[in-house]
Each structure stands twice: as structure tokens, then as C-alpha cells.
C-alpha positions in Angstrom: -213.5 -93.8 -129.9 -210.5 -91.5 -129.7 -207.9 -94.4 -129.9 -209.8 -95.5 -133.2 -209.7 -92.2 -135.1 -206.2 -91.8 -134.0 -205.5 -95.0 -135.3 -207.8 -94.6 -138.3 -205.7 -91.3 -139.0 -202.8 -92.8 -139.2 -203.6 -94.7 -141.7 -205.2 -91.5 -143.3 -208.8 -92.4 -142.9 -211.2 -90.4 -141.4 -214.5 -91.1 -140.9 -216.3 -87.8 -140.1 -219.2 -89.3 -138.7 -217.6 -91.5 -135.6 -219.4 -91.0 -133.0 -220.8 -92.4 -129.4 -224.3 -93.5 -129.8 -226.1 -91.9 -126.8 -228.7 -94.2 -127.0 -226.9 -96.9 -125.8 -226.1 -95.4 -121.9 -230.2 -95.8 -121.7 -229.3 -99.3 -121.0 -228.6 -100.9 -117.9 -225.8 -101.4 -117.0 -224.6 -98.9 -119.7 -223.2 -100.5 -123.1 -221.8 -97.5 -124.7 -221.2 -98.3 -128.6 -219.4 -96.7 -131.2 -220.9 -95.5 -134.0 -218.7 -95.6 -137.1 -221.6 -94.3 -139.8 -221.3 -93.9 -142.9 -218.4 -93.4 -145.1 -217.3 -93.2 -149.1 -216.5 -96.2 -151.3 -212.9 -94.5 -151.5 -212.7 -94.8 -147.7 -214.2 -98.1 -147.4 -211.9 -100.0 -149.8 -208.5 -98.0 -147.5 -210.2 -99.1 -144.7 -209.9 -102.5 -145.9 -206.6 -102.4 -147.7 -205.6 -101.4 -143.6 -207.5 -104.3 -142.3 -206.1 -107.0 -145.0 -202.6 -105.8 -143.8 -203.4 -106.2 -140.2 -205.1 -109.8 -141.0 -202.7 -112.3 -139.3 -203.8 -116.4 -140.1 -202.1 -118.7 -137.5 -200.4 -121.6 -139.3 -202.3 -124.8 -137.8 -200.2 -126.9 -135.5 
């Protein structure tokens, strides 16, 4: 969760709500997830602009 918000930061998106979802160490084994919540349409469409940069389609061979 930490490496995402710093990474998310970078970018200059926050999402306030990130969180661990205790709910999910009731499992067993535990399968901690991450809960990203909820966010503005502002920070949704940088989120994206982020991801689109990052989007890397292999040429087929």
C-alpha cells in the first residue's frame, strides 16, 4: 500500500481513502487486499492519463 501511494504521488494523485481492508486477514491463510475507495472524476481521468502512459502493447512476432 505504501509503494502505491508513493508511486501514485508522484504522479500527483492521491487517493485519501487507500487503505488495507481488515476484513480480509479473517481469511485463511490471510489475503490482505488493498482498498483504493473512492476518488473524484478529476483524479480518476489522471489516474488514467498515468496508466495509458504506462500501457506498453508488444508488437506480435
Amino acid at each position: 500500500m505504501r509503494d502505491l501511494r508513493t508511486a501514485l504521488e508522484a504522479h500527483g494523485i492521491t487517493l485519501p481513502s487507500i487503505g488495507v481492508e481488515p476484513a480480509a486477514f479473517a481469511n485463511r491463510p490471510s489475503l490482505p487486499l488493498v482498498a483504493l475507495g473512492n476518488c473524484n472524476v478529476r483524479t480518476a481521468r489522471a489516474l488514467a492519463a498515468v496508466l495509458r502512459t504506462a500501457w506498453r502493447v508488444e508488437e506480435p512476432r
